[in-house]
C-alpha positions in Angstrom: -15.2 2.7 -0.7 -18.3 5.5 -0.9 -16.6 7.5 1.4 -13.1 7.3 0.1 -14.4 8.0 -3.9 -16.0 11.4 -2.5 -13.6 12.9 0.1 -14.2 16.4 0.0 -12.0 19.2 1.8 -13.7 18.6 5.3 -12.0 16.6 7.5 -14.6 16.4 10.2 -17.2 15.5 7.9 -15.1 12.2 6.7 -14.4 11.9 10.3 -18.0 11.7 11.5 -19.0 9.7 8.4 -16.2 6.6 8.8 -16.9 6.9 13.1 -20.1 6.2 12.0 -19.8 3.4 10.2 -17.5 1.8 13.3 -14.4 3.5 12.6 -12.3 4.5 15.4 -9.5 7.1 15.7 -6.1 4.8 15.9 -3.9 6.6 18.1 -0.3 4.3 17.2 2.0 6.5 15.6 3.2 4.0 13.3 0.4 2.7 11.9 0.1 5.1 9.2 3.6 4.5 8.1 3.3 1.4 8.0 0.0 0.9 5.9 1.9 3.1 4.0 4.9 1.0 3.4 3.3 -1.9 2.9 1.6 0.1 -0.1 4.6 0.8 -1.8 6.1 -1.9 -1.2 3.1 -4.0 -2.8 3.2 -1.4 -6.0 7.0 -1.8 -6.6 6.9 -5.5 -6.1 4.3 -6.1 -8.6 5.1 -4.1 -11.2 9.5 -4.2 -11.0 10.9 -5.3 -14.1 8.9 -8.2 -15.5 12.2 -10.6 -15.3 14.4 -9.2 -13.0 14.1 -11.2 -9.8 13.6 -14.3 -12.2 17.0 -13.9 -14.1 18.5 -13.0 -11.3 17.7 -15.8 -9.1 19.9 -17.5 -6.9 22.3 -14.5 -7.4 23.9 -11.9 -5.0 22.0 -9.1 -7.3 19.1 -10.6 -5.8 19.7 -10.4 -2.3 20.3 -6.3 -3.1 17.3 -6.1 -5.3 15.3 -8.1 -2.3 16.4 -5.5 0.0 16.1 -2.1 -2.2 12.3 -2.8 -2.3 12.3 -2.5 1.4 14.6 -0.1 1.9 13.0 2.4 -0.8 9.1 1.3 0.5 10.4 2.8 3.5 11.7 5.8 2.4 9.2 6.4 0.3 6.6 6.2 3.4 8.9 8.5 5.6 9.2 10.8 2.8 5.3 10.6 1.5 4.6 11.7 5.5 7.4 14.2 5.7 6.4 16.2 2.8 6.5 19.5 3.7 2.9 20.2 2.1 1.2 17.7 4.0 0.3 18.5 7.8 1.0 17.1 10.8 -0.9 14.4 12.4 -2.5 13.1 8.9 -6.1 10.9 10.7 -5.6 6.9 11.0 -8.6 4.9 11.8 -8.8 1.0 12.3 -12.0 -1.5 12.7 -11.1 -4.8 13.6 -8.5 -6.3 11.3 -8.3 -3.2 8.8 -6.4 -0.1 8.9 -7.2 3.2 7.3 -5.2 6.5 6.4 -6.6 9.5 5.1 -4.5 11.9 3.7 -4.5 15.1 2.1 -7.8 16.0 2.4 -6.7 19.8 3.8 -4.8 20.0 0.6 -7.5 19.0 -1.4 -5.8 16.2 -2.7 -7.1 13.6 -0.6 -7.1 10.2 -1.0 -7.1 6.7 0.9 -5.0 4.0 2.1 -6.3 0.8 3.4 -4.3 -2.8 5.1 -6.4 -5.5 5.8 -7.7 -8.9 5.5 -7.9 -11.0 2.1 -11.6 -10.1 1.6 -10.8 -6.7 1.1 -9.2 -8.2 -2.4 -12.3 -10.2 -2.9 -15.0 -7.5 -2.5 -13.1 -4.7 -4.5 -12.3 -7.7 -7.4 -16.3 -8.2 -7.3 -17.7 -5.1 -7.9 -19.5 -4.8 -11.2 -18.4 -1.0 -11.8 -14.6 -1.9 -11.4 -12.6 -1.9 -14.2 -8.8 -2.9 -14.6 -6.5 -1.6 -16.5 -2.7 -1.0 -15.4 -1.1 2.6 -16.7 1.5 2.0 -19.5 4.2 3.3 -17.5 4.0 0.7 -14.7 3.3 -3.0 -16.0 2.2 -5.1 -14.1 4.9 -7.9 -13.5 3.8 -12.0 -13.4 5.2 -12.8 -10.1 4.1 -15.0 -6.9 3.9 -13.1 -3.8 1.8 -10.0 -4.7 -1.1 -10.4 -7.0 -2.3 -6.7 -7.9 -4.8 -5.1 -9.7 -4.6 -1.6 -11.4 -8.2 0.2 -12.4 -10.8 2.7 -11.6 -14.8 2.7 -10.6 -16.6 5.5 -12.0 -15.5 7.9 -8.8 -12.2 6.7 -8.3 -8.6 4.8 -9.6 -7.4 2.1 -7.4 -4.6 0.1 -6.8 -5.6 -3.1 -5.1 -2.8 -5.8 -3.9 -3.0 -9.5 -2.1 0.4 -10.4 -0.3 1.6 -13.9 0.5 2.7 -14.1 3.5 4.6 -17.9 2.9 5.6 -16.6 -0.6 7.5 -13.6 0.5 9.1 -15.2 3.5 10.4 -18.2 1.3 11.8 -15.8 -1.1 13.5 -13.1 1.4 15.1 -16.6 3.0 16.6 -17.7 -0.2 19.0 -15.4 -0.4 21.2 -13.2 1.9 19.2 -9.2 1.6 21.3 -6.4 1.2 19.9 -3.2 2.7 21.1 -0.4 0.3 22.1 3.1 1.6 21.6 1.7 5.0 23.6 0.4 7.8 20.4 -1.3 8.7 20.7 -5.4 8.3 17.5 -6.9 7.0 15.2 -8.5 10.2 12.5 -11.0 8.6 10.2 -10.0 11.5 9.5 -7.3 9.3 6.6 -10.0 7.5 5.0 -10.5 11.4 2.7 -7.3 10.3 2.7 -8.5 6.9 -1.6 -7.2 5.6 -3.3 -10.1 3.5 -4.1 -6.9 1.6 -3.5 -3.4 0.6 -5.5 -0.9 -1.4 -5.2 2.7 -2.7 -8.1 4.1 -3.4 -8.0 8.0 -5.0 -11.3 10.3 -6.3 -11.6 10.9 -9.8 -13.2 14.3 -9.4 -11.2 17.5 -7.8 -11.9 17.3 -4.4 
């Protein structure tokens, strides 16, 4: 959290300073798409329409609105990687069960993105100086499945989300997904990397 609030524009500084505190370089290609998609897909999920997959329950809209989450979670990680501002080989790091990009910092727009276990929920909820409060244009939805949390500390905002695992699962069986724009059918072994948790964690202060 210190070193993601105050990111600076030097790479090898953050580098050194996470390596130290027993980071290490993760080398998969997809790991930062997928902490990515997990990301979006957490944010969309907890703050669609307030009743939409309630009304539409049991329907065949929600087999398509099942399935446009994942489809647009991963466009939106392809497209968040293939921007043509952001260089190549953005830095992934992983300790133990969590997973860690940084991005932007050569742009000066850095920020972080974390996957992880539960605790990472529990520890962020606990601290004293965090403060929810969801923007206006995204409210927050009252769903099972992802229980999120929208604020800031006094260095940085944060988007902070706990997925269940058994939720989701029950609810992507129920119905038969549609996989919009795509020719791609719907494989549930997309939940086997399922994080207990996903956070977002941007500096307040021009970097």
């Amino acid at each position: 959290m210190r070193v993601c609030s105050s990111l600076g524009s030097d790479q090898q500084s953050i580098d050194t300073n996470l390596t130290g505190l027993g980071w290490e370089p993760e080398d998969t290609p997809k790991t930062i798409g997928d902490i990515l998609f997990w990301m979006f897909f957490a944010r969309d999920f907890a703050t669609l329409d307030d009743q939409a997959l309630k009304l539409r329950a049991n329907t065949e809209d929600l087999g398509a609105q099942l399935g446009s989450l994942i489809v647009n979670s991963s466009f939106m990680a392809a497209s968040t990687l293939g921007n043509s501002a952001l260089p190549p080989d953005q830095p992934a790091y992983s300790k133990g069960d969590y997973r860690l990009a940084v991005l932007g910092v050569s742009l000066d727009k850095g920020y972080c993105v974390m996957t992880g276990p539960a605790n990472i929920s529990e520890t962020m909820s606990a601290l004293e100086d965090f403060s929810e409060q969801w923007p206006e244009n995204h409210p927050k939805s009252d769903r099972d499945g992802v229980t999120a949390l929208s604020g800031a500390t006094p260095n940085a905002r944060v988007f902070l989300a706990s997925l269940d695992e058994a939720t989701l699962r029950a609810l992507y069986s129920s119905t038969t997904i549609q996989l919009p724009y795509t020719k791609r059918k719907f494989d549930p072994r997309v939940f086997d990397d399922l994080p207990k948790a996903v956070i977002h964690i941007s500096p307040l202060q021009p970097q």
